[in-house]
Residue frames as a rotation matrix with the C-alpha (Angstrom) as fourth column:
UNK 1
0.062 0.705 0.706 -66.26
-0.831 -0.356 0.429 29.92
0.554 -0.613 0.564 -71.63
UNK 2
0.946 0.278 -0.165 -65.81
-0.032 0.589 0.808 26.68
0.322 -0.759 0.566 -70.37
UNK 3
-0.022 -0.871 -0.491 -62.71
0.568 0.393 -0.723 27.31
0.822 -0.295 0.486 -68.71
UNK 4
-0.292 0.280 0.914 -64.89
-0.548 -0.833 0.080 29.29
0.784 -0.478 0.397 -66.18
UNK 5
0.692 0.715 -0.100 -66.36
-0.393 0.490 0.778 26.46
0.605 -0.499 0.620 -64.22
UNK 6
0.451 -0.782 -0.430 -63.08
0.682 0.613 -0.400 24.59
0.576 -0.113 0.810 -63.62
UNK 7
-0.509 -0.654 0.560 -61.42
0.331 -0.749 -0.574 27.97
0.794 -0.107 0.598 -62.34
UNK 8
0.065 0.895 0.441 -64.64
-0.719 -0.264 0.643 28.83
0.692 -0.359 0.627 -60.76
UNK 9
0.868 0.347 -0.356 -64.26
-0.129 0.849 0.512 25.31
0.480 -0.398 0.782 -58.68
UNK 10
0.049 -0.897 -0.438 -60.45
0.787 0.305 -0.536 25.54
0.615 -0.318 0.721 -57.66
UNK 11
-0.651 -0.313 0.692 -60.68
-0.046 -0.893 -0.448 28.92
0.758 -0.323 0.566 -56.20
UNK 12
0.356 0.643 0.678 -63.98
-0.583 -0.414 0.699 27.88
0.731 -0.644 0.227 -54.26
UNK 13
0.936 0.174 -0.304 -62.10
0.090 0.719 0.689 24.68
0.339 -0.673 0.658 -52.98
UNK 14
-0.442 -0.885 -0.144 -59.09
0.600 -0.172 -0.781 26.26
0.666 -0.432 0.608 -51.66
UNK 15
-0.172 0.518 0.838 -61.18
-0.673 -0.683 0.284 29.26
0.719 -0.515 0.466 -50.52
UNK 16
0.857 0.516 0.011 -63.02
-0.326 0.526 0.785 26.18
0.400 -0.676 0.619 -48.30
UNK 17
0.194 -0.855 -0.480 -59.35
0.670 0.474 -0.572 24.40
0.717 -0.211 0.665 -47.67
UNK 18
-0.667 -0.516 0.537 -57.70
-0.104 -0.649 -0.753 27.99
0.737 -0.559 0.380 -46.37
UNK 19
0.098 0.605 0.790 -60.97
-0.848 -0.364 0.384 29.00
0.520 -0.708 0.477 -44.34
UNK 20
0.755 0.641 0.139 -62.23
-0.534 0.478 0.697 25.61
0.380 -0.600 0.703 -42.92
UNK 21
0.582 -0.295 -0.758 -59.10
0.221 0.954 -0.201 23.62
0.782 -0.051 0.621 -42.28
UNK 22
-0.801 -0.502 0.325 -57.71
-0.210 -0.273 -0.939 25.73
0.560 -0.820 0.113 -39.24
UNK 23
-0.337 0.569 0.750 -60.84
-0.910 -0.401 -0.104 25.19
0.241 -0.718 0.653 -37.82
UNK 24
0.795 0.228 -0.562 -61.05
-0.236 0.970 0.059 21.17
0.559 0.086 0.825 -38.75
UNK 25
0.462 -0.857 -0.228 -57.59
0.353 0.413 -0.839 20.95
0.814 0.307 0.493 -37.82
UNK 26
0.739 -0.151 0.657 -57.22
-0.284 -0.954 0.100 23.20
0.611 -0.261 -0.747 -34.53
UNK 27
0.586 -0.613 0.530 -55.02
-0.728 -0.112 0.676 21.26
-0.355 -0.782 -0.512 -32.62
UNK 28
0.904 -0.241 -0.353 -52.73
-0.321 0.162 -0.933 19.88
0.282 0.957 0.069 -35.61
UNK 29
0.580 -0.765 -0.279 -48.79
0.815 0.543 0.205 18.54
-0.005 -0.346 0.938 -35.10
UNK 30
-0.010 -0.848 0.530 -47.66
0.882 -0.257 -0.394 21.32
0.470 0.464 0.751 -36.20
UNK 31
-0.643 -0.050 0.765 -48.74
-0.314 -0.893 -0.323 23.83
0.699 -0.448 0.558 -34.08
Protein backbone atom coordinates (compact mmCIF):
# COMPACT_ATOMS: atom_id res chain seq x y z
CA UNK A 1 0.00 0.00 0.00
CA UNK A 2 2.53 2.41 0.36
CA UNK A 3 3.64 2.35 -3.03
CA UNK A 4 0.31 4.20 -3.77
CA UNK A 5 1.21 7.65 -2.63
CA UNK A 6 4.55 7.88 -4.47
CA UNK A 7 2.75 6.70 -7.82
CA UNK A 8 -0.19 8.70 -6.80
CA UNK A 9 2.35 11.92 -6.73
CA UNK A 10 4.32 11.29 -10.10
CA UNK A 11 1.32 10.93 -12.22
CA UNK A 12 -0.28 14.15 -10.53
CA UNK A 13 3.10 16.05 -11.20
CA UNK A 14 3.49 15.30 -14.75
CA UNK A 15 -0.31 15.51 -15.20
CA UNK A 16 0.51 19.42 -13.84
CA UNK A 17 4.01 19.49 -16.03
CA UNK A 18 2.03 18.23 -19.46
CA UNK A 19 -1.13 20.54 -18.73
CA UNK A 20 0.43 23.75 -17.18
CA UNK A 21 3.76 24.10 -18.90
CA UNK A 22 2.43 25.05 -22.50
CA UNK A 23 0.65 27.56 -20.86
CA UNK A 24 3.78 28.80 -18.47
CA UNK A 25 5.90 28.43 -21.34
CA UNK A 26 3.79 29.88 -24.42
CA UNK A 27 6.28 31.57 -26.22
CA UNK A 28 9.30 29.02 -25.56
CA UNK A 29 12.65 28.68 -28.05
CA UNK A 30 11.41 26.07 -29.42
CA UNK A 31 8.43 26.95 -30.92
Amino acid sequence: MGVIIPLVSVTAFWLLVGAGGPFLVPKGPNR
